[in-house]
C-alpha positions as CSV (number, residue, x, y, z in Angstrom):
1,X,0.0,0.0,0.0
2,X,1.9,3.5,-0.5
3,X,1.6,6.0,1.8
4,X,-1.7,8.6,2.0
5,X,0.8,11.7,1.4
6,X,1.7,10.3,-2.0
7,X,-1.7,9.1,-3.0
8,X,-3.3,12.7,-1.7
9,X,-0.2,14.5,-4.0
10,X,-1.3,13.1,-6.8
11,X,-4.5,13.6,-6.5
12,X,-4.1,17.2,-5.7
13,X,-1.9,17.1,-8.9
14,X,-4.7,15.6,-10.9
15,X,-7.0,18.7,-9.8
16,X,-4.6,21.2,-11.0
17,X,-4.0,19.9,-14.3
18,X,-8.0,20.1,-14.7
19,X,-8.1,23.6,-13.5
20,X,-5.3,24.8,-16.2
21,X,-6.1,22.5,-18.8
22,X,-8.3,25.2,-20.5
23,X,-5.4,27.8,-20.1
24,X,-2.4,25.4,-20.7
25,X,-4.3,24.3,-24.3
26,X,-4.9,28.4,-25.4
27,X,-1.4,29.1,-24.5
28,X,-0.2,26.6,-26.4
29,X,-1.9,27.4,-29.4
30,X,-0.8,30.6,-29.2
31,X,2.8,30.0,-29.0
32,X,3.2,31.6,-25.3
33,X,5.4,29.8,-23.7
34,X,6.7,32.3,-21.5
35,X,2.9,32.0,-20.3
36,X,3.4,28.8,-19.9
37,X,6.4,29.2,-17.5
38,X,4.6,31.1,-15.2
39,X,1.6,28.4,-14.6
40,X,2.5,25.8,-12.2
41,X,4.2,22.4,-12.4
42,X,1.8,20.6,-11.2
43,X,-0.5,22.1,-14.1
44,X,1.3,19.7,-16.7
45,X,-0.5,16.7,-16.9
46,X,3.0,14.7,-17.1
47,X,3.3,15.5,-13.0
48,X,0.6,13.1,-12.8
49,X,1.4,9.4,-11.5
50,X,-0.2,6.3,-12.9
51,X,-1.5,4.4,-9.4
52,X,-3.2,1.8,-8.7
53,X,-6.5,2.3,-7.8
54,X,-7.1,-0.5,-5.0
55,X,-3.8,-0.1,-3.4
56,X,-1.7,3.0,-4.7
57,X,0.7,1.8,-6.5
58,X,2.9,3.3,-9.0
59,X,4.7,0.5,-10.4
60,X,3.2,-2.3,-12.4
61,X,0.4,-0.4,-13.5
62,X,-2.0,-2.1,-15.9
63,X,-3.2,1.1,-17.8
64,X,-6.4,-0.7,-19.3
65,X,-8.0,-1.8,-15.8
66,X,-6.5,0.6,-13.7
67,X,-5.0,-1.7,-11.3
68,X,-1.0,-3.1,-10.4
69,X,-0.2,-6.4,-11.6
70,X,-0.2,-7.7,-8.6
71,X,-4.0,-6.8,-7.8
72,X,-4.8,-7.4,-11.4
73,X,-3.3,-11.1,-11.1
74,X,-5.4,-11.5,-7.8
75,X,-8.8,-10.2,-9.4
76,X,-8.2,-12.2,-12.5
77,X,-7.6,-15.1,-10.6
78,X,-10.7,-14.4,-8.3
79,X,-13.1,-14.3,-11.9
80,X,-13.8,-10.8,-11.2
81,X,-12.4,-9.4,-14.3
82,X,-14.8,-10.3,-16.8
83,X,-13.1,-11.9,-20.2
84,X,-9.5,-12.8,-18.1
85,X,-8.2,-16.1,-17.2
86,X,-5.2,-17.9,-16.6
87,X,-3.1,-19.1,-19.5
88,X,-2.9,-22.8,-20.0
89,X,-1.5,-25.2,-22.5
């Protein structure tokens, strides 16, 4: 499990990115990049961590389901992803 601080960062990070996205896009197309300096960092949406969305974490992440490969081995194991089994042959 990785620590609330880091979960709570990102998520704070994910808020800015949506409040500037609007600004960050009409700057771009503009050509101000000297605008763009003077936003935040946390307004780039590249600050943002992939996590896991059960446990937190940042490595292993499995993009499509939104879970670590550990977690998505457990679920997939369990049945509960729908169309995921175990490889045999």
């Amino acid at each position: 499990m990785a620590k609330k601080s880091w979960i709570a960062r990102n998520e704070k990070r994910k808020e800015t990115v949506d409040k500037y996205a609007e600004k960050r896009r009409e700057l771009k197309e503009a050509g101000d990049y000297e605008g763009l300096q003077k936003l935040p960092r946390n307004a780039s949406p590249t600050r943002v961590r992939n996590r896991c969305g059960i446990t937190g974490r940042s490595r292993g992440y499995i993009g499509k389901y939104g879970v670590s490969r550990i977690k998505f081995r457990e679920l997939a194991l369990a049945g509960k992803i729908p169309g995921v089994r175990k490889a045999s042959w």
